[in-house]
Structure formats: C-alpha cells, structure tokens
C-alpha positions in Angstrom: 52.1 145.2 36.8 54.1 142.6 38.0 51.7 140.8 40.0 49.7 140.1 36.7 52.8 139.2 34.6 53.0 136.5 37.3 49.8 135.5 37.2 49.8 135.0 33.7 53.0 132.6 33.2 50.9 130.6 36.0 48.3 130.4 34.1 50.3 129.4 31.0 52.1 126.8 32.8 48.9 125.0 34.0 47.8 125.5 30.2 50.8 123.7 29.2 50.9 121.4 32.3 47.0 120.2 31.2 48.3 119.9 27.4 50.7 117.6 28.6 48.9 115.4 30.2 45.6 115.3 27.7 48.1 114.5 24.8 50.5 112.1 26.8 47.8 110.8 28.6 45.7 109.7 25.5 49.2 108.9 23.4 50.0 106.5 26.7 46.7 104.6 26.1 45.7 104.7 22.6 49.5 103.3 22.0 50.8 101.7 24.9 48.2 100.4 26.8 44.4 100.2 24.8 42.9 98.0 27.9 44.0 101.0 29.9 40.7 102.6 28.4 38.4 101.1 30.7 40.9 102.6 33.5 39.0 104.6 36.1 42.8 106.1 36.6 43.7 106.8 33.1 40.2 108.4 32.2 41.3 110.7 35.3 44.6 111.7 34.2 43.0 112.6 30.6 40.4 114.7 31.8 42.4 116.3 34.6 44.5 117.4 31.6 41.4 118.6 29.5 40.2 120.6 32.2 43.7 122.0 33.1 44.1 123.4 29.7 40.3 124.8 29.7 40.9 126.9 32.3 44.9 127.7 31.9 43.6 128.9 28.7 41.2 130.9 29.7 42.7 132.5 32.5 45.7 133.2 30.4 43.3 135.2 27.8 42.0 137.5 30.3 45.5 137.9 32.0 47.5 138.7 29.0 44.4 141.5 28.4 45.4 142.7 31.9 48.8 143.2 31.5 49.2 144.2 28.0 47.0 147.1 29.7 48.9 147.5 32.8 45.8 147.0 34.9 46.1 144.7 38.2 45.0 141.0 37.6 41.3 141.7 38.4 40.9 143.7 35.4 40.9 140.2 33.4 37.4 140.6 34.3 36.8 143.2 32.1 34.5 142.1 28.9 36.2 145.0 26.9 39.7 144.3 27.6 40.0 141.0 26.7 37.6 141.4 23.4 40.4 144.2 22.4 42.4 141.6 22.3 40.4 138.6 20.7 39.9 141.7 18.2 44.0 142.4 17.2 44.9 140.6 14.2 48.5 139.5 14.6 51.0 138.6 11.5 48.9 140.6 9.7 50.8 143.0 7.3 
C-alpha cells in the first residue's frame, strides 16, 4: 500500500533525523564545547535526538512489517507480523 510505504520513509527520516542530532549533539559538546554539559539547551537537543531515534526506530519496524505484507499502516500493530520479520535472517546464505 502506498500509504504505508509513506509512512515508513517518515518514520526513517525521524530515525535518521534523531540520529543526527544524538551523535552531532554529543560530538558538538564532548569536542567543541565541554562547559556546554551543564546546558539545560544542549541536554535538550541530545535527548530530543535519543528519543527521536527511539521511536523512528520503532515505528519503522512495525511499518516495514506492514508493507512488506501489503497490509494498511495499522497492521504494524500486529505482534506476528513484525516478529516474522525480527525472525528473517538476512545475508544469510
């Protein structure tokens, strides 16, 4: 479906989005700027991007279950779907 196709490069562009900013946020202020530490700001950025990437990722999971199935994006819901795919073993020959 396309609507979940959608939804799931969303969700992997939040993942990426929240990646960013964990790993440039912490790079910024471990390298550039260690006072920046105590920052109420910088403490912000860094766990907006933790929690961005928590739940890209885990939307993503149950979306790409959803449309590797063809179901509609609620069916990322569905316990069995997405454990079919934690279950596939990929580059294995």
């Amino acid at each position: 479906m396309a609507a979940t196709g959608a939804l799931y490069v969303a969700a992997r562009a939040v993942d990426y989005l929240g990646i960013v900013l964990f790993a440039g946020g912490l790079f910024f202020v471990a390298a550039l700027w260690p006072p920046g530490g105590d920052s109420r700001g910088a403490r912000a950025v860094v766990t907006s991007g933790w929690l961005l990437g928590l739940v890209g990722t885990i939307a993503a999971l149950g979306l790409q279950a959803a449309w590797i199935a063809g179901g509609p994006p609620s069916a990322m819901f569905d316990a069995e779907l997405v454990g079919s795919l934690l279950d596939v073993q990929t580059g294995r020959i």
